[in-house]
N, C-alpha and C positions, 0 to 999 in steps of 0.2 A: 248377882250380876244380871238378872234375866229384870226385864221391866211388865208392869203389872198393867193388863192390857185385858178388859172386859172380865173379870176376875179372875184369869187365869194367869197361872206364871209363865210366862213365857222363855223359850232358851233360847241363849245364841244362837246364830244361823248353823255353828257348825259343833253341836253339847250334842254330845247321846241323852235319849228321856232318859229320867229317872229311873224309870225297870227298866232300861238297855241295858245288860253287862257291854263292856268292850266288844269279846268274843261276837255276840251277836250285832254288834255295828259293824261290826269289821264283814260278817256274811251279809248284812245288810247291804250294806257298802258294795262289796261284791258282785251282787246278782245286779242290783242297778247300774253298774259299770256296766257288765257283760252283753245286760240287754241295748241300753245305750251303746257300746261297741258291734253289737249283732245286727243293728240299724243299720248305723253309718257304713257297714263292710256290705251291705246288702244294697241301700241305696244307691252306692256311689258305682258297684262292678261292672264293669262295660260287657259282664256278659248277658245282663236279662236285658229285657225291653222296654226296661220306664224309660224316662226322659232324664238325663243328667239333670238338666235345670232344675227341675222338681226336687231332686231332692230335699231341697231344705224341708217341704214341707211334712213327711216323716220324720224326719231327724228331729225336728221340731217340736212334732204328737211322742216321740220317746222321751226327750227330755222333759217336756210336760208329764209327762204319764209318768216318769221314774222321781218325779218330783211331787208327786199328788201319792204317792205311795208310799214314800221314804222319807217323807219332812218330819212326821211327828217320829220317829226311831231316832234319826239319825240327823236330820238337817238338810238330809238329799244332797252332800257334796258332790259325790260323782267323781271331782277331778280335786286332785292337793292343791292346786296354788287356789282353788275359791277358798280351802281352809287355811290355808295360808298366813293370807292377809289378816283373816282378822282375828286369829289368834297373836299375831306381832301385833296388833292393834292392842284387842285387850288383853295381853301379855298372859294367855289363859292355855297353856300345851297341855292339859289333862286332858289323857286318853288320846294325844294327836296324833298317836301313832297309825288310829284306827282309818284314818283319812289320808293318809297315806299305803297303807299296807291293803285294804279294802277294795281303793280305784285299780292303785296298779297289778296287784291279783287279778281282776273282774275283769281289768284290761285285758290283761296276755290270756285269760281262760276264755273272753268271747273271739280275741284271734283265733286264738287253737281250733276252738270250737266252728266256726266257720270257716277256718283254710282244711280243715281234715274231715268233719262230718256231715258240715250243710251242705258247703257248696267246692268240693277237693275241686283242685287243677291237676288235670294229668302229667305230675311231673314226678322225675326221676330225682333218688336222694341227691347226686350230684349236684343235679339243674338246684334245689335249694338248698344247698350248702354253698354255691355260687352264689347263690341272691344274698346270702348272708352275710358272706365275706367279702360281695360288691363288686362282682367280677362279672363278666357276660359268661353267660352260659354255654357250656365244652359243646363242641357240634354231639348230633346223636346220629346212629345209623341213619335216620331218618332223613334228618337236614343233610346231612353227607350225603346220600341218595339224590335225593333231589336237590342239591349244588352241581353233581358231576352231571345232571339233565340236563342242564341248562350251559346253551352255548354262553363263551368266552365273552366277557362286556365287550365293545368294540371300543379302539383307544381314541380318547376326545379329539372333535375334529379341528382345525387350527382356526384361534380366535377371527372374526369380521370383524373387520378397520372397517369403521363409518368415515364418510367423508362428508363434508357439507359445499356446497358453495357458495363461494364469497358472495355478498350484495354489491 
């Protein structure tokens, strides 16, 4: 299947090489997710001091980097729908499992890994069992404390009628 390109064989974009077992695509797969995810959660958090705009241009040097790393292993998928297509293309699902199971592992392991050891947010299991299940989060002593601080809104004061005069 592979076309024959300066004497070497070449794979599809998305074949484990030849000495890749599965097993090792799949943690190939993995790690380049993870770090790829360890970017983007880092670039994009509104708590450091880069510039949001910027981001792209990290996010960019990982994707490159986990691509210059993991092409000759694996193809450097990263994500299932670039495996996707062109295994429906050329109708080739050996080992596709690994391009799937690989991303989305490396996915949730660079979340993990960054909401609870790089960079935790002070929250309560509640407050994320809320976020989870998509609800605003239960007041805390906290917010409850400083809610009854603060005086009462004052109730909206009654709409101004513009008037014009005629010409």
């Amino acid at each position: 299947m592979g076309e024959q390109l300066c004497g070497v064989l070449s794979p599809l974009p998305t074949q484990l090489h030849p000495g890749v077992g599965p097993g090792q695509g799949t943690v190939v797969e993995l790690l380049l997710t993870a770090q790829f995810i360890l970017c983007v959660f880092a670039s994009f958090d509104d708590r450091h001091d880069g510039r949001p705009a910027m981001a792209a241009v990290p996010v960019g040097f990982s994707l490159a980097l986990g691509h210059l790393f993991g092409i000759h292993y694996t193809g450097a998928s990263m994500n299932p729908a670039r495996s996707f297509a062109p295994a429906v293309i050329t109708r080739n699902f050996a080992n596709h499992w690994v391009y799937w199971a690989g991303p989305l592992l490396g996915a949730a392991l660079g979340a993990v890994m960054y909401e609870f050891a790089l960079c935790p947010r002070p929250r309560s299991l509640a407050e994320r069992l809320a976020a989870l299940k998509g609800e605003p989060p239960a007041p805390t002593a906290v917010t409850a404390a400083a809610a009854a601080a603060e005086p009462p809104p004052e109730p909206p004061a009654e709409p101004l009628e513009l008037k014009t005069q005629g010409l």
